[in-house]
N, C-alpha and C positions, 0 to 999 in steps of 0.2 A: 418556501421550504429551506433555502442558503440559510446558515446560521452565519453570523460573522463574527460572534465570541471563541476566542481559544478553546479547546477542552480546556476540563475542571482539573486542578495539579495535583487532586486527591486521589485520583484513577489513574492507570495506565494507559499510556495515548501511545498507539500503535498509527504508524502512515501506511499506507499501501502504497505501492507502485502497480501499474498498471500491470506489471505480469500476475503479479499474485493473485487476480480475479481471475486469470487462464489457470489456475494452480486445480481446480475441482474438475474440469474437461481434463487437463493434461497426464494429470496424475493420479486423477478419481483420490482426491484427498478431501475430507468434509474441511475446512480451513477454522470454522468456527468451532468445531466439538477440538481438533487438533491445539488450536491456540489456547480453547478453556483449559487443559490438560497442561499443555508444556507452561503457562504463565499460571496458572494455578491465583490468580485474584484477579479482582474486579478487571476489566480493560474496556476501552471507546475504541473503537475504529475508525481512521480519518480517511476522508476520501477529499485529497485537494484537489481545485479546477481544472489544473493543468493535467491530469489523472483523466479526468470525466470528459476532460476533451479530447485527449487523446484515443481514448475509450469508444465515444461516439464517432471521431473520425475515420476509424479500423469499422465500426459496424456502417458505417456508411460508403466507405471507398474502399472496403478492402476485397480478397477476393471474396467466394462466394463461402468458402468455408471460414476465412475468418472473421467475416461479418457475420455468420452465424454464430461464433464462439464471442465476438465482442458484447452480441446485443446480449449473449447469457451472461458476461460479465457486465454488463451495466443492470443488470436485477440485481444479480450480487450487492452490486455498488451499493442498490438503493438501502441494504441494512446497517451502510456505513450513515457517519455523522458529516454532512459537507459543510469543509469549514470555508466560506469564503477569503480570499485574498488577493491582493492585487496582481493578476498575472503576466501585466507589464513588468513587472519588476524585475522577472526572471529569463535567461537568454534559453532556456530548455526547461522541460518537464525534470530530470534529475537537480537541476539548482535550486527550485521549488521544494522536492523534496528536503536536500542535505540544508539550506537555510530552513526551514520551519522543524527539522528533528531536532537542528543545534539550537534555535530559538525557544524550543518546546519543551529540550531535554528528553526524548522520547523516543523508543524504536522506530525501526521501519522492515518494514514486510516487504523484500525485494531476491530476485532469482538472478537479478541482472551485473554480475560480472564487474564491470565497472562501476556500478554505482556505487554494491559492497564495499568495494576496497576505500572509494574514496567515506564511507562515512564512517570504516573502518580510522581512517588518517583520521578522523576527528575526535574518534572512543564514541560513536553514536552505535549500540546495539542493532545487529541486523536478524531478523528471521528469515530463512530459507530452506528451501523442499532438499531433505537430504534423503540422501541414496532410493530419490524418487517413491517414497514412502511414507514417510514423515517429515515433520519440523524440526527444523532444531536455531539454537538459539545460537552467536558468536558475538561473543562479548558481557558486559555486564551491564545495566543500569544502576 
């Protein structure tokens, strides 16, 4: 099921961060009807390793409610595209991300504060849950 080719550069390639699969529990927001909407063409969803791992770690060791909230966010996962990569490479799940969006030229789907800002510093477009209702986009592609 690992695919290990990039997405295709003729679609919009969207990364997730591991919150954004809590974003349908959190904030009862459909993520995919909301994305079809604000991105208005084609898009792929990327679900990188360091993501999936993280993901499966919280539904395995977390408490008893967040392991219930992670295994819903690993079905989620499962409609994204998992692109294989080398997870040694990366000293954290956020470096994984901010080098493959720079790499890929492509959003990322992130709630998380720090991450924003730095893919902000790079001009990499971020999506996040605004005023707990919707999406919205910061920045341009």
């Amino acid at each position: 099921m690992a695919q290990k080719q990039i997405p295709k550069k003729e679609q919009l390639i969207v990364i997730l961060d591991s919150n954004a699969f809590f974003v349908p529990l959190q904030f009862k927001i459909d993520i995919f009807a909301e994305l079809k909407g604000l991105l208005n063409r084609n898009f792929e969803l990327v679900l990188l390793p360091p993501v999936r791992m993280e993901l499966e770690r919280l539904a395995e060791t977390g408490s008893p409610k967040t392991a219930k909230n992670a295994s819903y966010a690993l079905k989620i996962a499962e409609k994204c595209k998992f692109v294989e990569v080398d997870v040694r490479t990366f000293a954290s799940v956020d470096d994984a991300i901010v080098e493959k969006a720079r790499e890929w030229n492509c959003m990322v789907f992130t709630n998380d504060r720090a991450l924003k800002k730095r893919l902000r510093n790079i001009n990499v477009p971020v999506i996040y849950v605004r005023q707990k209702s919707r999406l919205g986009i910061d920045g341009r592609l």
